[in-house]
N, C-alpha and C positions, 0 to 999 in steps of 0.2 A: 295590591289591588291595581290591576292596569285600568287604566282612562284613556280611552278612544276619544279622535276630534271626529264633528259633523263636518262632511265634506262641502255642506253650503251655509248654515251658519256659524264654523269655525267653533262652536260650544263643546265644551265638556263631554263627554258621554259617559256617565257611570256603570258598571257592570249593571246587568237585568232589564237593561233599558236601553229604547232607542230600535234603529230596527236597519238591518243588513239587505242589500240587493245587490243580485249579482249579475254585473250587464253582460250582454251577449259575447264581446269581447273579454271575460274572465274577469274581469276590475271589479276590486267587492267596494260598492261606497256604504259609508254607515250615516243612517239618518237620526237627530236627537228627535224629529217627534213627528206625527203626520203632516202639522205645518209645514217642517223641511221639506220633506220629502214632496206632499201637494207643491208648492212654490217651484222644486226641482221640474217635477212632470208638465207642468205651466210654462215651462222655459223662462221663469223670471229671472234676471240676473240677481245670483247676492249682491254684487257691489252698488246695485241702485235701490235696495232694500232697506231700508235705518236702521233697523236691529241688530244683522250681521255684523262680525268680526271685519268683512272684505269690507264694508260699505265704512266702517271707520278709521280704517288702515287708507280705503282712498282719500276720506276728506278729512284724514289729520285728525282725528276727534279725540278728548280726552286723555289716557294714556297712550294713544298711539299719534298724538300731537308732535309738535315739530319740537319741543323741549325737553319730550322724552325720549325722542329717539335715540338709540348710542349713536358715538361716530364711529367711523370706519378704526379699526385699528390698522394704528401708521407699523409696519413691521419694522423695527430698525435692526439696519443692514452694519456689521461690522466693517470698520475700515482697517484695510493693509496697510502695513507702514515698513517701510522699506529701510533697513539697518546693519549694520556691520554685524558680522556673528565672532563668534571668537575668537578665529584665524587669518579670518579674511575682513578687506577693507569690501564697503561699500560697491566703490569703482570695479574690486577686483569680482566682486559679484555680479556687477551690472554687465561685465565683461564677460564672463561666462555664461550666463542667460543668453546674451548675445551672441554669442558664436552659433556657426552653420555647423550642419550636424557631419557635409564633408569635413571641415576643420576638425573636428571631434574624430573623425575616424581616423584622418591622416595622423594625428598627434598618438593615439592607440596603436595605429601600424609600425610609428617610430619607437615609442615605449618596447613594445615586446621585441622590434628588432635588434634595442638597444640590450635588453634581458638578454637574448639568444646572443648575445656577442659578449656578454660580459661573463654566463654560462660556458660558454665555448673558449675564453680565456680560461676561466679557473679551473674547465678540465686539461686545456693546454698545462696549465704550469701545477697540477698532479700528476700530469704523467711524466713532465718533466721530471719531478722530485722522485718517482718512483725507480725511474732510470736511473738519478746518480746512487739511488740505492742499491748496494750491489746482494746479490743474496746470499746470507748468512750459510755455509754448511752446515748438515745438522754433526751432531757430534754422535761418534758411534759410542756406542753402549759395549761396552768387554763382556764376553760372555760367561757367564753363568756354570760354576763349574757343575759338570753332572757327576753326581754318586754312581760309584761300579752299584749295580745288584750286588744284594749279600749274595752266599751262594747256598743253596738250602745243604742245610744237615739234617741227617738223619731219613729214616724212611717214612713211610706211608703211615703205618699205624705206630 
């Protein structure tokens, strides 16, 4: 069962009841009774009204008093905490966060320069070892004695 609110005294509206107008601007307001609704057409304000929801939400009344209200919920925000990880100290952390991202690059340009040089030694000294390697001859194979042909005997049939 849905329940609709009155758009001027904030009440309940049960299904079968109560009554819809749809303003020229498409806005549908739903009224709980012709008193809403007259009240509305009058231009009286809910909030200076005593009955309505708005007129005791302004002046603090009963459940919507100053003892009932919630407060704000406080959102509590996590705090970072800054610590050494497995391999690395603290400092050596804080040190790296630190660094410019030139620094960062140039230390990368020297890395793979250092790869390509230590790449370019280890095919130096393959090819070196492939050189004192002298190549093996293969060994010849004797050849394979071939069978004469029999020589046929006899004739045709």
């Amino acid at each position: 069962m849905k329940l609709e609110t009155c758009v001027y005294s904030g009440y309940k509206i049960y299904p079968g009841h109560g009554k819809r107008v749809v303003r020229p601007d498409g806005k549908v307001q739903i009224f709980l009774s012709a008193k809403t609704f007259r009240s509305t057409k009058l231009k009286r304000s809910p909030r200076d009204i005593r009955w309505t929801v708005l007129y005791r939400i302004k002046h603090k009344k009963g459940s919507y008093g100053q003892e009932h209200i919630q407060k704000k919920k406080v959102k509590k925000v996590a705090t970072t905490l800054n610590r050494a990880v497995a391999g690395m100290s603290l400092e050596a952390i804080l040190a790296k966060r630190n660094q410019t991202s030139d620094f960062r690059r140039q230390q990368r340009e020297q890395a793979a320069k250092a790869a390509k040089e230590a790449n370019k030694a280890a095919r130096a000294a393959k090819a070196a070892m492939n050189k004192e390697k002298k190549p093996v001859p293969q060994k010849m194979k004797p050849p394979k004695p071939v069978k004469a042909a029999a020589p046929r005997v006899g004739g045709k049939r």
